[in-house]
N, CA, C and O of each residue as an XYZ file, in Angstrom:
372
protein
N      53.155    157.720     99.809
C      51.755    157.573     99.492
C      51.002    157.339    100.798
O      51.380    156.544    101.658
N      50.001    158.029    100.874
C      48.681    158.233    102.233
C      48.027    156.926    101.753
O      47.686    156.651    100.603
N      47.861    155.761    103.477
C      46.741    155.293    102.736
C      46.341    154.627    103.849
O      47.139    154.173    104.669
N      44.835    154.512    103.957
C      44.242    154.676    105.057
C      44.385    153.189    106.067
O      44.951    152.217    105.567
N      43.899    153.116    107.324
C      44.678    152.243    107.956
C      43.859    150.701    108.090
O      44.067    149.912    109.012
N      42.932    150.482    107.004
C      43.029    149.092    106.875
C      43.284    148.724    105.789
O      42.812    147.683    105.331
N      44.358    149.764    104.918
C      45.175    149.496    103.639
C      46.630    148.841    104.654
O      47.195    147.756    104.518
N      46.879    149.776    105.496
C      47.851    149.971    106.226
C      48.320    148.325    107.007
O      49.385    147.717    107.120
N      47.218    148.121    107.332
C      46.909    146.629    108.106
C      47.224    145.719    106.854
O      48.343    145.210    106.909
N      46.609    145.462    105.937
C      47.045    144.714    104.606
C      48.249    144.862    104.190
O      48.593    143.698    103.984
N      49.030    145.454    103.956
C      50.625    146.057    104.108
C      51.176    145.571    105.046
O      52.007    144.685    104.847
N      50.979    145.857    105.900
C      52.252    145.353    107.460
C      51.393    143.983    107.525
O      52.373    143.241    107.460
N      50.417    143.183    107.596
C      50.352    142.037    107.774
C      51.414    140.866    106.842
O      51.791    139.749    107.195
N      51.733    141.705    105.407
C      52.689    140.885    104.585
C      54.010    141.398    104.586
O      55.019    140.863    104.128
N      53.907    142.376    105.090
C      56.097    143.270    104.928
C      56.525    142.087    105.878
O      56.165    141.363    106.805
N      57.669    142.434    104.893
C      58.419    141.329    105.671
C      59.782    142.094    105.773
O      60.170    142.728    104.791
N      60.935    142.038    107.565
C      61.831    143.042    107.764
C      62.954    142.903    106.927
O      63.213    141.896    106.268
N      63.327    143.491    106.951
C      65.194    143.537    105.881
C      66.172    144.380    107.030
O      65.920    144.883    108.125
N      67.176    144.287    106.361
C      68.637    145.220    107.298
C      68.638    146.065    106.219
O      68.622    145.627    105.069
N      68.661    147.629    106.565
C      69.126    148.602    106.379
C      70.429    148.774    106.352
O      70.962    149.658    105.681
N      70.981    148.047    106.990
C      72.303    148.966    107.182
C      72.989    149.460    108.661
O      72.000    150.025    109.127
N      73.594    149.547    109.256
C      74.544    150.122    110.367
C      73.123    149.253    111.165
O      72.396    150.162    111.567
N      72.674    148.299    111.420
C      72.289    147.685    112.309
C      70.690    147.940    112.538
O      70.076    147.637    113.561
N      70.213    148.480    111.522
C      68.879    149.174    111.363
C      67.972    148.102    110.269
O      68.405    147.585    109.239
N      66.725    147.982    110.808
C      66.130    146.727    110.434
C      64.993    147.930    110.151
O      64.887    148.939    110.847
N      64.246    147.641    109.095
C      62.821    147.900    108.426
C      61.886    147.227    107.984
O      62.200    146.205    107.373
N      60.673    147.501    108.111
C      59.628    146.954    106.926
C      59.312    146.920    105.984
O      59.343    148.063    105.528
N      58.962    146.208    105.264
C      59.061    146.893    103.685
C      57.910    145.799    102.959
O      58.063    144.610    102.681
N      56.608    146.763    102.757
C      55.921    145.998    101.958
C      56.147    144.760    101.154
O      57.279    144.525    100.731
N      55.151    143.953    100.914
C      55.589    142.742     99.694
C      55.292    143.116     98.610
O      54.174    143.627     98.554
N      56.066    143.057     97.334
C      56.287    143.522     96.388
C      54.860    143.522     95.462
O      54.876    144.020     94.337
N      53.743    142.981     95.976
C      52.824    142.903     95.077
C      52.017    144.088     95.847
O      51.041    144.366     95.150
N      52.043    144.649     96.665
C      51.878    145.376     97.370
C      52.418    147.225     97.241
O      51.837    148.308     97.305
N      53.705    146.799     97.051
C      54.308    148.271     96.540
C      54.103    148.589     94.508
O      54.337    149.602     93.848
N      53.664    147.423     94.152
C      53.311    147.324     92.426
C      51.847    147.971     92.841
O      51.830    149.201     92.832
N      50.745    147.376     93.165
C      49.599    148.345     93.554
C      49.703    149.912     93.947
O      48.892    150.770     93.598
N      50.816    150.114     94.712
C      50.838    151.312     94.928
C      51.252    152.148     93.613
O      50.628    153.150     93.263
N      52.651    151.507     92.743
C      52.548    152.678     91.813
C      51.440    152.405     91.053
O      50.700    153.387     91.100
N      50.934    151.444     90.306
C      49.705    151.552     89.444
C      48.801    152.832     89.753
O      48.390    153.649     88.929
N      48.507    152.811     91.634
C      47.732    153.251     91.735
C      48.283    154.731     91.471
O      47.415    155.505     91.067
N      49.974    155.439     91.675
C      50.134    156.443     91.073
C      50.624    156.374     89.491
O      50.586    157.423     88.847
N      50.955    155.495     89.031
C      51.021    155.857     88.002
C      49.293    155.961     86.647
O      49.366    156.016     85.420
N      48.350    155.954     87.269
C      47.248    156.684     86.455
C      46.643    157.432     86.956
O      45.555    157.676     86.434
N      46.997    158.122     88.120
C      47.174    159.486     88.992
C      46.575    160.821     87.943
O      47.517    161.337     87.342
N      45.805    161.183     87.760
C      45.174    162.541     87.118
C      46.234    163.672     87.286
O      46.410    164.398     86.308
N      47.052    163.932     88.560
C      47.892    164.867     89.051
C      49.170    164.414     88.696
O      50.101    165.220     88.730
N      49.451    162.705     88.205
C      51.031    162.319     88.287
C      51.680    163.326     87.644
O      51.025    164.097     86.943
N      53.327    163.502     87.808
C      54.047    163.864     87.029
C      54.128    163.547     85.838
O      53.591    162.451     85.677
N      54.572    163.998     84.825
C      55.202    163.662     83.563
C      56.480    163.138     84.280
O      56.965    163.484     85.357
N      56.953    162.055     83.230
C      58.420    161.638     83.254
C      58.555    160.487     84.644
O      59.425    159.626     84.777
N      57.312    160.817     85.669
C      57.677    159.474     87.577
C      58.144    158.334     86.459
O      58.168    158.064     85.259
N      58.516    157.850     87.875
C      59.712    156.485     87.408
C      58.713    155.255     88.119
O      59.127    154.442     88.945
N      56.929    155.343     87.456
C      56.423    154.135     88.219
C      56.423    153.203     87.495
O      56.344    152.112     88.058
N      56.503    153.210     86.081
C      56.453    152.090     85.076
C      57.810    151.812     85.262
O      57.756    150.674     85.728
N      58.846    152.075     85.208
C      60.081    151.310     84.919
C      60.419    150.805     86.471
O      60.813    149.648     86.613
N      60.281    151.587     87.525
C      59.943    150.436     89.129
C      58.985    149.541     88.922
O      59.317    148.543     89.562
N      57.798    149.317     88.282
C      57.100    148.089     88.052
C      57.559    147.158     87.896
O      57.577    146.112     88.546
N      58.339    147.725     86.236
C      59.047    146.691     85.706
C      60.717    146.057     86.523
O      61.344    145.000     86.461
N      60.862    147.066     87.072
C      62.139    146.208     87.948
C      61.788    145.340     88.804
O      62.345    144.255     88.971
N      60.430    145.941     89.665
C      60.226    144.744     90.593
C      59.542    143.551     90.630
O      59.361    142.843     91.620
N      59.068    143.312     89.188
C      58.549    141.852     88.060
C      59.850    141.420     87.674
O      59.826    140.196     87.541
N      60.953    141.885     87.442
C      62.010    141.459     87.109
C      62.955    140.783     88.643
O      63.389    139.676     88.960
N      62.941    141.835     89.129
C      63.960    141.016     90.327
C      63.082    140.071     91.497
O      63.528    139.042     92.004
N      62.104    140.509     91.713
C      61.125    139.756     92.934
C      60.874    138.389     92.021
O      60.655    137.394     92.712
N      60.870    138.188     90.677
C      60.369    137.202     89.783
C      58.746    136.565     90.036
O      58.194    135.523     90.390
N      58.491    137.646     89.692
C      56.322    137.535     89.819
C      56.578    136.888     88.587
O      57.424    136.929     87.694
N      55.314    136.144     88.924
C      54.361    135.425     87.568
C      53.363    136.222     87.559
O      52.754    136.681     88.526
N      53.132    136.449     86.057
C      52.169    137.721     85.810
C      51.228    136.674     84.968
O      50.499    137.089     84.067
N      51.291    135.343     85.309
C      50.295    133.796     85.375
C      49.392    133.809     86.557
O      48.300    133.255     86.681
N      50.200    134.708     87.589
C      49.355    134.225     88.981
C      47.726    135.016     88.785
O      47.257    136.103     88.450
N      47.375    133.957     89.143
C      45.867    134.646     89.012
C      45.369    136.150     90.156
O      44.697    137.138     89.859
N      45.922    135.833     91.279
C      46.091    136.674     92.469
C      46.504    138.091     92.043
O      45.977    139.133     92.433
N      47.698    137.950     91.039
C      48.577    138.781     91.151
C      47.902    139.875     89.818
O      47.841    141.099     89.700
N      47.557    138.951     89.129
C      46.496    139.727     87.518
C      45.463    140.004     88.734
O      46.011    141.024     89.151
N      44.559    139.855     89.442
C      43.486    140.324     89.976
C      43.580    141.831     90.313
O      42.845    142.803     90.137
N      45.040    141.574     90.985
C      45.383    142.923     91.785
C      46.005    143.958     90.852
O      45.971    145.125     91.245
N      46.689    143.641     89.417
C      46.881    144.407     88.725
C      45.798    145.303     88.022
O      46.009    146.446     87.616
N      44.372    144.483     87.917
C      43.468    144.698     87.177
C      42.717    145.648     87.981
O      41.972    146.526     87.547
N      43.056    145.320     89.517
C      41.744    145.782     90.397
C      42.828    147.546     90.321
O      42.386    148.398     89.551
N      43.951    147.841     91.022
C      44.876    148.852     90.949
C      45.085    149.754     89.278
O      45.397    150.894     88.933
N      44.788    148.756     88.746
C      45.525    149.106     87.251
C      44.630    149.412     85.754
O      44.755    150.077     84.726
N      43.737    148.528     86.339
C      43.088    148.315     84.558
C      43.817    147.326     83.869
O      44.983    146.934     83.891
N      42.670    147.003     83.175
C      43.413    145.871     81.709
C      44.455    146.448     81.197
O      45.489    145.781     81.160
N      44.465    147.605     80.756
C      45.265    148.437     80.502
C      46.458    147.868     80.846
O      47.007    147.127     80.031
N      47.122    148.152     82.261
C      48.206    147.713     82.595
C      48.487    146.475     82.482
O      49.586    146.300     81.955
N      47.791    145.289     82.839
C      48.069    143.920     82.168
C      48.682    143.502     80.997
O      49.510    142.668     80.630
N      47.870    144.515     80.470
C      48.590    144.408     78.790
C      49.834    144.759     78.855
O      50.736    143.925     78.769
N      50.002    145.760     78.980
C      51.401    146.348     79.218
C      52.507    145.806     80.125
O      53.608    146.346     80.027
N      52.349    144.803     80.997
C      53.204    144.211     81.743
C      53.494    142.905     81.187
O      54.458    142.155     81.341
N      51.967    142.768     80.207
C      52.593    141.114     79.038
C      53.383    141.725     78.073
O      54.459    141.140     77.946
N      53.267    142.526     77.468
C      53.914    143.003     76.436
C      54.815    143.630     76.391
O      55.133    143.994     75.258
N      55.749    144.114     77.630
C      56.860    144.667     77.877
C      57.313    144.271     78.561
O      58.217    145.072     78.801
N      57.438    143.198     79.431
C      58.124    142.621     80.246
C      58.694    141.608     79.815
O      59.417    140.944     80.558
């Protein structure tokens, strides 16, 4: 996903690095961060049929263990998502 560079700045100010593997270290958005991103593709006019952004949502409310209480975190669902999705992350998660 393209996104312009004081999205970019908001992103890398919170990634925090991990190990890859064979000695290779990355960045990697904070998870409330990569949830904005699919929202923002999963109501995509162009999305695919069938993307895997709702069930990555839901994995990464499941393993990161968000509170979908946090007021922060409903802001950003609402602001990315719509009520719409709120609902859907109380009611299926």
């Amino acid at each position: 996903m393209l996104v312009d560079q004081s999205t970019w700045a908001k992103f890398d100010a919170q990634a925090e690095e991990r190990d890859a593997g064979e000695g290779m270290r990355l960045r990697v958005p904070h998870p409330w961060h990569l949830i904005a991103m699919k929202l923002t593709a999963a109501k995509s006019a162009t999305r695919r049929a069938g993307a895997a952004d709702w069930s990555d949502i839901f994995d990464l409310l499941r393993t990161c263990k968000i509170d979908l209480h946090e007021p922060e975190f409903r802001k950003l669902v609402v602001q990315f998502g719509g009520d719409e999705a709120l609902d859907r992350m109380e009611n299926e998660s």
